[in-house]
C-alpha positions as a printed NumPy array, in Angstrom:
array([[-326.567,   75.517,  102.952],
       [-323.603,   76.801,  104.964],
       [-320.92 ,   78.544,  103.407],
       [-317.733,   79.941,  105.616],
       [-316.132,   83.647,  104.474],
       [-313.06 ,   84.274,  105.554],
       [-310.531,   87.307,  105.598],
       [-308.016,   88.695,  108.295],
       [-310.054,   89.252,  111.422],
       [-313.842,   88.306,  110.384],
       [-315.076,   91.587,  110.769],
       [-314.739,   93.3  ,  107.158],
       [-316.165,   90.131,  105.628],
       [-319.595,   90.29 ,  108.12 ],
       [-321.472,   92.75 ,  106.133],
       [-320.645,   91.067,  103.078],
       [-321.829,   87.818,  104.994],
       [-325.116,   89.682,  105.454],
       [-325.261,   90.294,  101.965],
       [-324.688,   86.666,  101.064],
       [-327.645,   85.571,  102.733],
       [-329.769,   88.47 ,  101.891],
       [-329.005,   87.228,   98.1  ],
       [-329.638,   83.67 ,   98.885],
       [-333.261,   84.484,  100.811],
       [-334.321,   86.631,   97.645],
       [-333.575,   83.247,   95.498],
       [-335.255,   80.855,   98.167],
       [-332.083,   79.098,   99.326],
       [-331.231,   78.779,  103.011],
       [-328.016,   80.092,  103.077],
       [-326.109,   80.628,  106.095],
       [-322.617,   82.131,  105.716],
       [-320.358,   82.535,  108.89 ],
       [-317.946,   84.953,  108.54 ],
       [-314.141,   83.985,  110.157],
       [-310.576,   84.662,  110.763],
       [-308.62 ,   82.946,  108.131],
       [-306.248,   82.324,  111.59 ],
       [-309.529,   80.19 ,  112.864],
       [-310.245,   78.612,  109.298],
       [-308.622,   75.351,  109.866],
       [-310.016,   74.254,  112.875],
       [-313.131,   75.399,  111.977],
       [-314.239,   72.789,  108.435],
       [-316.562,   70.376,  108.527],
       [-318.553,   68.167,  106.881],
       [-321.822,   71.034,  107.348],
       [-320.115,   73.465,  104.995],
       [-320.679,   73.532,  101.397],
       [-318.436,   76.043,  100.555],
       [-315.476,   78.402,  101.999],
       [-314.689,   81.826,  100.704],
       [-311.61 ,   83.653,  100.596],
       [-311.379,   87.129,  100.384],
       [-308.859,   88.554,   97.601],
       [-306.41 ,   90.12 ,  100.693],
       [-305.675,   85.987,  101.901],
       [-305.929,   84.311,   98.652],
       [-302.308,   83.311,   99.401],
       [-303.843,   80.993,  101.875],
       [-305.975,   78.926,   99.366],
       [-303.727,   76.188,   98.653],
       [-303.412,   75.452,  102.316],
       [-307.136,   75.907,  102.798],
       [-307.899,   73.673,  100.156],
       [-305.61 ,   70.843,  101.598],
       [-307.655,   70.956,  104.675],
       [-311.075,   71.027,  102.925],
       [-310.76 ,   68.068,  100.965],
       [-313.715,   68.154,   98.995],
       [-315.558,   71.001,   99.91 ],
       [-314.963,   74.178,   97.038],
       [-312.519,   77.198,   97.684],
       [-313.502,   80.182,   95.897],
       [-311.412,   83.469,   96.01 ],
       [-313.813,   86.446,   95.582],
       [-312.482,   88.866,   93.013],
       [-311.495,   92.339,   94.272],
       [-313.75 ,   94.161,   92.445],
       [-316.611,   91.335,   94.097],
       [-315.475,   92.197,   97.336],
       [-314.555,   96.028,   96.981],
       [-318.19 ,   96.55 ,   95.278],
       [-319.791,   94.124,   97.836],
       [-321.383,   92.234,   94.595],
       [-323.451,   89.581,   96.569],
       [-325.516,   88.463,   93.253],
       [-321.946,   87.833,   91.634],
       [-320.247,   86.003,   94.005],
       [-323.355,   83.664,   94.728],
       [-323.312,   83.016,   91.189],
       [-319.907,   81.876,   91.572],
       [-320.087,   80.449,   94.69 ],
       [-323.229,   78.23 ,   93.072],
       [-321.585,   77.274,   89.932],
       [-318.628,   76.063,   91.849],
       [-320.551,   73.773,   94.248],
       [-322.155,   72.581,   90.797]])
């Protein structure tokens, strides 16, 4: 499963990446989560990604991203998610959303 985080410059949201899959190999899923510019977002969907993430600080951006997307989920990671690095919660999320 490939999911695509994405905040201002891609570098905040790589530890949280890390975190992502860390939480995904404890529950046995294969999760691969590239962390990106939400400049580079666009141009960077396709059919391989299951889900994209949106950190809180370019929520204003989802309604665009989810134009481009088409069917693949947009999920906007709380603040407190993101400021508390809560990898369990936002796989939850993140899970329930892909359904």
């Amino acid at each position: 499963m490939k999911w695509m985080l994405c905040c201002y410059a891609g570098m905040t949201t790589s530890i949280l990446a890390q975190k992502l899959e860390e939480e995904g190999a404890s529950r046995g899923i294969g999760l691969k989560v590239d962390a990106v510019p939400i400049a580079e977002a666009e141009s960077l969907v396709s059919d391989e990604i299951s889900a994209i993430i949106l950190g809180p600080h370019v929520r204003f951006m989802k309604d665009q991203i989810e134009r481009v997307a088409g069917s693949i989920p947009v999920y906007v990671i709380p603040p407190q998610d993101f400021g508390m690095m809560n990898s369990k919660g936002i796989v939850d999320a993140v899970l329930a959303l892909i359904g």
